[in-house]
C-alpha positions in Angstrom: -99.2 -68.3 -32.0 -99.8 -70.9 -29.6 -101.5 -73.8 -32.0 -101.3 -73.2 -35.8 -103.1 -75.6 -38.1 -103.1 -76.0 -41.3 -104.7 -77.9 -44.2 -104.9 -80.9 -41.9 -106.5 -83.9 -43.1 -107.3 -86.6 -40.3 -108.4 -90.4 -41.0 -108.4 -93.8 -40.1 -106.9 -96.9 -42.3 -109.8 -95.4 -45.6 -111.7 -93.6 -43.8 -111.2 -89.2 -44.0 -113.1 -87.8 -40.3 -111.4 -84.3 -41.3 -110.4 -83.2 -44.4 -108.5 -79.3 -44.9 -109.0 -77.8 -41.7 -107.1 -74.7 -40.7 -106.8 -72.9 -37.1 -105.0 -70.7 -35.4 -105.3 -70.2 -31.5 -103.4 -67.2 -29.7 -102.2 -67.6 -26.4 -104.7 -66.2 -23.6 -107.6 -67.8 -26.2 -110.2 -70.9 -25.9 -111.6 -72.0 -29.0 -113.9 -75.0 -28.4 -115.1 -77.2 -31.1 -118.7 -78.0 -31.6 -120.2 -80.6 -34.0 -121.7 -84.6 -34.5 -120.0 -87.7 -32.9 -117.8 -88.3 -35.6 -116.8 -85.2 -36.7 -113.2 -85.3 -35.9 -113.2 -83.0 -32.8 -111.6 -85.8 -30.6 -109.2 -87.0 -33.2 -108.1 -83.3 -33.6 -107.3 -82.9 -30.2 -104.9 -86.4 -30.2 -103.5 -85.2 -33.3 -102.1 -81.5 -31.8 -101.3 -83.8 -28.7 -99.2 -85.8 -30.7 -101.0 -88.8 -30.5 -102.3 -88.9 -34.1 -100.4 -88.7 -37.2 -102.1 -86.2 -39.7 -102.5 -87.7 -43.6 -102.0 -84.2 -44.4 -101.5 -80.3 -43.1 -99.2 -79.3 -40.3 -99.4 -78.2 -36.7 -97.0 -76.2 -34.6 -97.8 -75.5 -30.6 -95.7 -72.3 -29.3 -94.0 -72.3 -32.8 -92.7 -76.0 -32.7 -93.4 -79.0 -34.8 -96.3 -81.1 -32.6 -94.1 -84.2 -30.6 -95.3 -86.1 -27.9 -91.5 -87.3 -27.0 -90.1 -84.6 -26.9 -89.3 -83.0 -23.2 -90.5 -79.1 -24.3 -93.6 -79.9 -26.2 -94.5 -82.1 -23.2 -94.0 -79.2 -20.6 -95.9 -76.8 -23.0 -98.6 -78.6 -23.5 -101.1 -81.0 -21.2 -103.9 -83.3 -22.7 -107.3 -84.5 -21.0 -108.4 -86.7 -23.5 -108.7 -90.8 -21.9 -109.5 -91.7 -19.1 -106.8 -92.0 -16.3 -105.3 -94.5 -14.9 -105.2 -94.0 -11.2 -102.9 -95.2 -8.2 -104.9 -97.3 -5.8 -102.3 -96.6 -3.1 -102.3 -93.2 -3.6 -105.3 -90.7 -1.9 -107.1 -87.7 -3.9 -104.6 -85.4 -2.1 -101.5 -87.7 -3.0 -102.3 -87.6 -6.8 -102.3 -83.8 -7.3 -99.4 -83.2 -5.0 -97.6 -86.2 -7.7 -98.5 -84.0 -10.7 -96.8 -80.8 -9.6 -93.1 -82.7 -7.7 -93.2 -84.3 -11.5 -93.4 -80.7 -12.9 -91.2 -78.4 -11.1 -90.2 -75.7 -10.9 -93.7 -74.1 -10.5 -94.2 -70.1 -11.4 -95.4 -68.3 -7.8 -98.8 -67.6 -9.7 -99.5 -71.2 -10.2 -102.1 -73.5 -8.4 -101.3 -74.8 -5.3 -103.0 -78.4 -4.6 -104.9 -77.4 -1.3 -106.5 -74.4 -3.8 -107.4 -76.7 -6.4 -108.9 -79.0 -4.3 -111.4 -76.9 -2.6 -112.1 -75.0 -6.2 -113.2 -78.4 -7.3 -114.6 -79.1 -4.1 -112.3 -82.3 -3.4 -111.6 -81.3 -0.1 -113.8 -83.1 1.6 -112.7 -86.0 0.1 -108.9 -85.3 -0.2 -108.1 -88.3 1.7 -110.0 -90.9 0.1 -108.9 -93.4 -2.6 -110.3 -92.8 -6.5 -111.6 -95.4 -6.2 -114.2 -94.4 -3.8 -115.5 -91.2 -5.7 -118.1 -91.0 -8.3 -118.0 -90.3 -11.5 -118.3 -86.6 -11.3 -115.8 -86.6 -8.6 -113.0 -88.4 -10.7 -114.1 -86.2 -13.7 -113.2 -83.4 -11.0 -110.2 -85.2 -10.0 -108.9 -85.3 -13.7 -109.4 -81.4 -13.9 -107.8 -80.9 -11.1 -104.4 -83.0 -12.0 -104.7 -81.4 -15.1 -104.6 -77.5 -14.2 -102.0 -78.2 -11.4 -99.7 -79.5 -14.3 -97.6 -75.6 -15.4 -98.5 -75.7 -19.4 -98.9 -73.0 -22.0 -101.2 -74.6 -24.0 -104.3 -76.9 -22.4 -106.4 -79.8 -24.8 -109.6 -81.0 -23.3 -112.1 -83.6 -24.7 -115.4 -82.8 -23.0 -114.3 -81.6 -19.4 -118.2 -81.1 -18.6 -118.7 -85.0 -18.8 -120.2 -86.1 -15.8 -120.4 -82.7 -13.9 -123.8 -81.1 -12.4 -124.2 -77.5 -13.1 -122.3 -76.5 -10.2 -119.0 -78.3 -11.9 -119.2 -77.4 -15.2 -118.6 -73.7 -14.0 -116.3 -74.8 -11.9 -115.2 -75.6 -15.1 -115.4 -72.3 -17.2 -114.0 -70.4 -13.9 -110.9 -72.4 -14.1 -110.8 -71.6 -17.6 -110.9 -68.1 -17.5 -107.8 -67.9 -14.7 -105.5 -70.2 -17.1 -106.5 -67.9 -19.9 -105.7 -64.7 -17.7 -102.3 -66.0 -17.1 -101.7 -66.6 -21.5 -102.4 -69.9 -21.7 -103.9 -71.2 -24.7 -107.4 -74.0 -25.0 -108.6 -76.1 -27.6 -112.0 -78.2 -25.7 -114.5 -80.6 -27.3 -117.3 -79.7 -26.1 -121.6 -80.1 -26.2 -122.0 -77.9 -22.8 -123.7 -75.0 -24.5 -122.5 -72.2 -21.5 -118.7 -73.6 -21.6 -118.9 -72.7 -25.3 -119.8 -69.3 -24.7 -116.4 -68.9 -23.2 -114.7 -69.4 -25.7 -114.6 -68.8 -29.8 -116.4 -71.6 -31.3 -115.7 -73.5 -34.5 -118.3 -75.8 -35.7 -116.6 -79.3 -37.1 -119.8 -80.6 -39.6 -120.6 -83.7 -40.7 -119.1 -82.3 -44.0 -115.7 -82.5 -42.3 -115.4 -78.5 -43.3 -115.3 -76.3 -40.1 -116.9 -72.5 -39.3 -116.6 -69.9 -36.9 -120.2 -69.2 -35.3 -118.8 -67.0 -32.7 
């Protein structure tokens, strides 16, 4: 099983945002959680990320015990879920090209950074600084670093934010290649068509999840 959770219970100094929720995710599988601000859904994600401790329950990624430090959980396993901190001396280009001489070796089938680029249609503005880009192109930018990274198991907090039409199935496209080649999603997400590609679980206001689909 890719991610395994169970019984987890999530909170905050007295406050519960998720109480006894249970899911499993198979590899080649995109489960995206739908539900109200304050749900839990972007808490969830830190916590299989390793970034939140759970009050309760467990969660294993590929069979392991979720931690952030340790060097195979981080290869396995790559988090959009903050904002990123960018290089002001590096270009668009440079950034991407960072991700993957951080994270060789590189299967053949993998994403090449020129290929990414124009998928996200960066291209044009490989050369620039971040700085210069809007909004949607950074949000592009992040995708882009984030698929170029080799992982088995991919956590998203809204990838849709600040993408037009045209990049939010950029978006789902993406998507479908990582799942073709057994890598495993759990997404945040209020984008109604980026749902549809994947199984969706329902996190209520009642802190109980359901499948709808």
């Amino acid at each position: 099983m890719a991610i395994s959770i169970a019984g987890l219970t999530l909170g905050y100094g007295d406050h519960i945002v998720l109480a006894g929720f249970s899911l499993e995710v198979r590899p080649g599988e995109a489960v995206a959680l739908r539900g109200p601000n304050g749900a839990g859904k972007s808490t969830l994600l830190r916590c299989v990320a390793g970034l939140h401790a759970p009050r309760e329950g467990t969660v294993t990624v590929a069979g392991s015990p979720v931690d952030e430090r340790a060097v195979g959980f981080r290869r396995a396993v790559v988090a959009m879920l903050d904002d990123v901190a960018w290089y002001p001396s590096l270009t668009v280009r440079e950034h991407v090209d960072l991700v993957q001489m951080l994270n060789r070796p590189l299967a053949d089938s993998w994403w090449d950074p020129p290929d990414l680029l124009e998928l996200l249609a960066l291209d044009t503005v490989a050369d620039d600084s971040p700085a210069r880009l809007s909004s949607g192109q950074r949000q592009r930018l992040t995708l882009a670093m984030a698929f170029a990274r080799p992982s088995r198991v991919l956590l998203l907090d809204e990838p849709e934010r600040h993408l037009d039409t045209a990049g939010r199935q950029i978006v789902i496209d993406l998507l479908r290649i990582y799942l073709g080649r057994n890598g495993a999603a759990l997404l945040a997400t209020h984008d109604p068509d980026l749902a549809e590609a994947c199984r969706v679980v329902e996190v209520t206001a009642s802190k109980r999840a359901r499948e709808t689909g």
